[in-house]
VOGU-3710 file (C-alpha; in Angstrom, 3 decimals, decimal comma):
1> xxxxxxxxxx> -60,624/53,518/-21,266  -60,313/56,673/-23,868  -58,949/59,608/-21,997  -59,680/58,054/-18,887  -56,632/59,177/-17,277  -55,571/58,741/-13,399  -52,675/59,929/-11,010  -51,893/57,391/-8,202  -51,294/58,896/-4,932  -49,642/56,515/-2,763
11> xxxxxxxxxx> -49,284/56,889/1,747  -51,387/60,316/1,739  -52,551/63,003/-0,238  -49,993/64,956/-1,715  -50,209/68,023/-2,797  -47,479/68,794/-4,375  -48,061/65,450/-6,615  -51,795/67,045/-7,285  -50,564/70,085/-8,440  -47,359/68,713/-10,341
21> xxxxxxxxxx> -49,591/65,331/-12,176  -53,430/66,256/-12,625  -54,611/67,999/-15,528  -57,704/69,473/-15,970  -60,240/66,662/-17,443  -58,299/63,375/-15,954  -60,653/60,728/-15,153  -59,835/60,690/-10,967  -56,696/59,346/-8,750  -56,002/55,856/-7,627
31> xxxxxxxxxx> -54,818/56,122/-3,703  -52,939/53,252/-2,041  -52,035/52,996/1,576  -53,497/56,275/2,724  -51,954/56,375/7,073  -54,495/58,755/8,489  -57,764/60,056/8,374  -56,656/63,306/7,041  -55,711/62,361/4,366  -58,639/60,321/3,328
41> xxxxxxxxxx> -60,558/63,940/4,230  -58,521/66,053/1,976  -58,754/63,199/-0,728  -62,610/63,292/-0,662  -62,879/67,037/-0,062  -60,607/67,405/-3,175  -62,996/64,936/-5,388  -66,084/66,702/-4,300  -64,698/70,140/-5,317  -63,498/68,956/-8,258
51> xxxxxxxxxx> -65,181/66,837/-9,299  -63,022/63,444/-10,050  -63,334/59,969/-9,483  -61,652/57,364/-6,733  -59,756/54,033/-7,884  -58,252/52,624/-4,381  -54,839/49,965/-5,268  -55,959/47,640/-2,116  -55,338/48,387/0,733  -56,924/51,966/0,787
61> xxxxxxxxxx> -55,667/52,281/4,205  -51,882/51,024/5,718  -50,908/49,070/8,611  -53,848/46,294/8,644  -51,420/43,388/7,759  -48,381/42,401/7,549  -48,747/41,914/3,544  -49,764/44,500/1,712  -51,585/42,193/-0,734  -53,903/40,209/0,292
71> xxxxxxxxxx> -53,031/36,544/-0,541  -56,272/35,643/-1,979  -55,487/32,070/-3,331  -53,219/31,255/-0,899  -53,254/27,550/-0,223  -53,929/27,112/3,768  -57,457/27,732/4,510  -56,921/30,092/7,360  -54,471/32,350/5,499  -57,225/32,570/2,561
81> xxxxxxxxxx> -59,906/33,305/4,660  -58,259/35,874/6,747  -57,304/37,841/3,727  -60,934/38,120/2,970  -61,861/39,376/6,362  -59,385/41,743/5,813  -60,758/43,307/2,420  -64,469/42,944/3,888  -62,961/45,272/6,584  -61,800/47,703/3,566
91> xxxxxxxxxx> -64,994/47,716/1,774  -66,860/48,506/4,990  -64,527/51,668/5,656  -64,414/52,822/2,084  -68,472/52,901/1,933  -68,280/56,665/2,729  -65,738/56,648/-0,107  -68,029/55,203/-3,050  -64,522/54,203/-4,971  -65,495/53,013/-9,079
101> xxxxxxxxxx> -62,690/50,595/-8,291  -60,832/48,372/-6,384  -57,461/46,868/-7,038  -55,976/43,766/-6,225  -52,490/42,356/-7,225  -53,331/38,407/-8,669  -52,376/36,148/-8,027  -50,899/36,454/-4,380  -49,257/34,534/-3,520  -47,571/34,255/-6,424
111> xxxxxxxxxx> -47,038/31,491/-8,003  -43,185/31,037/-9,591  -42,183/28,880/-12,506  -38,948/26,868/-11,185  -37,581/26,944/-14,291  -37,071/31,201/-13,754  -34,310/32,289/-12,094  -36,352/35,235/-9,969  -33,456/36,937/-7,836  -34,036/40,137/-8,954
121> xxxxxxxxxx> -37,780/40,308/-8,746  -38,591/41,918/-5,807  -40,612/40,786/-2,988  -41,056/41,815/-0,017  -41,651/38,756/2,285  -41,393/35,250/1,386  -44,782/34,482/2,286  -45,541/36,471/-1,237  -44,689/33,673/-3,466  -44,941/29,739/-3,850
131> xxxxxxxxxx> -43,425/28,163/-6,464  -45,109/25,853/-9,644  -44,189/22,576/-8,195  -46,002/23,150/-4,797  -48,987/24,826/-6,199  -51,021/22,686/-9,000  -53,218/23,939/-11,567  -56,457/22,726/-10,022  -55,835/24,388/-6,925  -55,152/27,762/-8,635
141> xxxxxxxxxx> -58,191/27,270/-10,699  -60,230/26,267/-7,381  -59,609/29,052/-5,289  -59,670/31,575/-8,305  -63,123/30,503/-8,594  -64,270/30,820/-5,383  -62,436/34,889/-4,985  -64,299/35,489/-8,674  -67,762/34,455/-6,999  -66,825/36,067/-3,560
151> xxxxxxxxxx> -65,778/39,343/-5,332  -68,568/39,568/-7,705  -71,570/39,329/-5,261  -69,372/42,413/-2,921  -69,175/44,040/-6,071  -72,784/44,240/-6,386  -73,376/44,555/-2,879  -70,742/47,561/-2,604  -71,416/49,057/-5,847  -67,849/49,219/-7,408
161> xxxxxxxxxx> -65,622/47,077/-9,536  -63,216/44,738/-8,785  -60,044/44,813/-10,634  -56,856/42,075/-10,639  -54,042/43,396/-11,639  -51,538/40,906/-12,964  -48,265/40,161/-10,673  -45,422/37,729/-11,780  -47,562/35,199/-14,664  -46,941/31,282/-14,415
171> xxxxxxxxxx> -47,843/28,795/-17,159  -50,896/28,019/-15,486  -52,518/31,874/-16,444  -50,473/32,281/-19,764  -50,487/28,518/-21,565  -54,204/27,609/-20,172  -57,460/29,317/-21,100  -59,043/28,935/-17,498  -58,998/32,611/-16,561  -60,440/33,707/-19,828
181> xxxxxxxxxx> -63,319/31,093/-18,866  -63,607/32,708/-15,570  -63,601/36,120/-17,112  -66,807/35,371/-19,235  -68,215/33,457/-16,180  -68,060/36,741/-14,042  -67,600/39,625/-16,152  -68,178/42,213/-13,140  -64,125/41,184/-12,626  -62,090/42,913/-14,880
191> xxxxxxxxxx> -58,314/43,617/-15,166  -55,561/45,820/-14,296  -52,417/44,885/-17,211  -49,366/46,890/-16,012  -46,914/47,729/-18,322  -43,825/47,874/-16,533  -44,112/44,553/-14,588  -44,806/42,941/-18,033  -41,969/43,987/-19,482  -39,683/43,574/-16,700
201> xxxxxxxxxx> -40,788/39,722/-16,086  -40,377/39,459/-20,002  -36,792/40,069/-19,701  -36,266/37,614/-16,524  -37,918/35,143/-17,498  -37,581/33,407/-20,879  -40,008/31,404/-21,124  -43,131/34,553/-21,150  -44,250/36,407/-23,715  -45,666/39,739/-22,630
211> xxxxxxxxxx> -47,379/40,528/-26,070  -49,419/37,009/-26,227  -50,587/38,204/-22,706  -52,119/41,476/-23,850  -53,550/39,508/-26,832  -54,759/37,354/-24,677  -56,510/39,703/-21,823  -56,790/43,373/-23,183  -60,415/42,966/-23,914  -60,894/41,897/-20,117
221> xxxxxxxxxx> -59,028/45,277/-18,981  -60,384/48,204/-17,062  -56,917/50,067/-16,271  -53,446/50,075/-17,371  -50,622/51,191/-15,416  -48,311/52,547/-17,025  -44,366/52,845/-16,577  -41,337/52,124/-17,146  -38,620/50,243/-15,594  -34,889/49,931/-16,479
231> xxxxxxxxxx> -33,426/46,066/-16,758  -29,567/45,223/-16,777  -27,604/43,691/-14,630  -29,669/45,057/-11,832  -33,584/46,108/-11,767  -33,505/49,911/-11,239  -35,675/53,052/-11,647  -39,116/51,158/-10,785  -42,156/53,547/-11,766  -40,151/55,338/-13,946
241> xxxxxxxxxx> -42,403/57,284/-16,053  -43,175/56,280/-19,623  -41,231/58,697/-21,896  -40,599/58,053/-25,451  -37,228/59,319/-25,240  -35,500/56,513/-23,013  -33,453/53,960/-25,349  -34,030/50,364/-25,324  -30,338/50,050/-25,517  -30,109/51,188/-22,363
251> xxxxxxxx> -32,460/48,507/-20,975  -35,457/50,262/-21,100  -38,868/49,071/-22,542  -39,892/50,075/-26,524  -42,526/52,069/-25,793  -43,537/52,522/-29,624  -44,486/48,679/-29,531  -46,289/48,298/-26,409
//
């Protein structure tokens, strides 16, 4: 990941965000949620010319659910399976795209340890979360399974690489080796750690250790988002960028540690 830098450009291209984030030699941009076809023309017209590359934060295009992430291990059959019609639907539209990756949030639902008071973790629908106590380990480990073997053969078939980036943890990803198991099973999945969430479920919930995490999964990583986010009393400036300067004091991640 050396130098491998990327802008996200999130709803459409913007140009003012090109001209104020890219530097010459970043890696490419990561585009999320893109509402019209102009502005998937302008974002591969821009590439070509240029010359960068195309990460796509599923979905690469808005409005084709009702979630924005697709709940990949959700429990109920029909829910599972429609959320894979749905990203069969993206990879089919982004063929003309020929994105290195594709990002999806993991696990989605997610799953909540009861134990956590999560009031000021945001989600946007209630359908985006299950808590520990209705979801068991072997189901999690199941149907993670069967979206590692579903993902890797598209992978192949589609020519990019799939990438789970790391929502809310429960104890069943961080006190458990299955993942890591899966990881080695199909290495064509790799993962997306993202600093600010990390840190910001680190100080809601006391029972997670953000650092054992990275021990635990950097060597499966292909990205890392990262951000900052400031955590009082209230959960403000989300995305905020990364700047040395902000003081833990103040509720702010310790950058020189991450």
């Amino acid at each position: 990941m050396k130098n491998r830098f990327v802008i996200g450009q999130h709803g459409a291209f913007d140009r003012r965000k090109d001209a104020r984030d890219f530097r010459d030699g970043f890696w490419g941009v990561e585009a999320c949620l893109f509402g019209s076809e102009e502005d998937t023309r302008q974002l591969l017209q821009e590439s070509e010319r240029r010359g960068f590359r195309i990460g796509v934060h599923f979905p690469f295009r808005s409005g084709l659910s009702k979630l924005r992430d697709a709940p990949v291990v959700a429990q109920e059959d029909a829910i599972r399976q429609e959320a894979y019609e749905i990203i069969q639907q993206e990879l089919d539209y982004l063929t003309r795209i020929k994105p290195d990756y594709i990002l999806f949030h993991y696990p989605k639902p997610v799953i909540l340890d009861d134990r956590v008071d999560w009031s000021r973790w945001r989600f946007a629908d209630p359908l985006e979360y299950v808590y520990e106590s209705q979801y068991s380990y072997e189901e999690l480990a199941r149907n993670t399974e069967r979206l590692f073997q579903w993902l890797s053969e598209k992978s192949e078939t589609y020519r990019f690489v799939p990438v789970l980036e790391f929502d809310a943890l429960n104890r069943y990803v961080y006190e458990t080796g299955f993942l890591t198991e899966l990881q080695q099973k199909y290495p064509r999945i790799r993962l997306c750690l993202d600093t600010g969430r990390l840190y910001l479920q680190e100080r809601l919930d006391p029972f997670f250790d953000a650092k054992n995490v990275l021990r635990t999964y950097a060597r499966f990583a292909y990205t890392v988002h990262l951000w900052n986010v400031r955590v009082g009393d209230n959960v403000t400036h989300n995305h905020y960028p990364a700047l040395p300067e902000l003081d833990p004091a103040d509720g702010w991640r310790l950058l020189k540690n991450t």
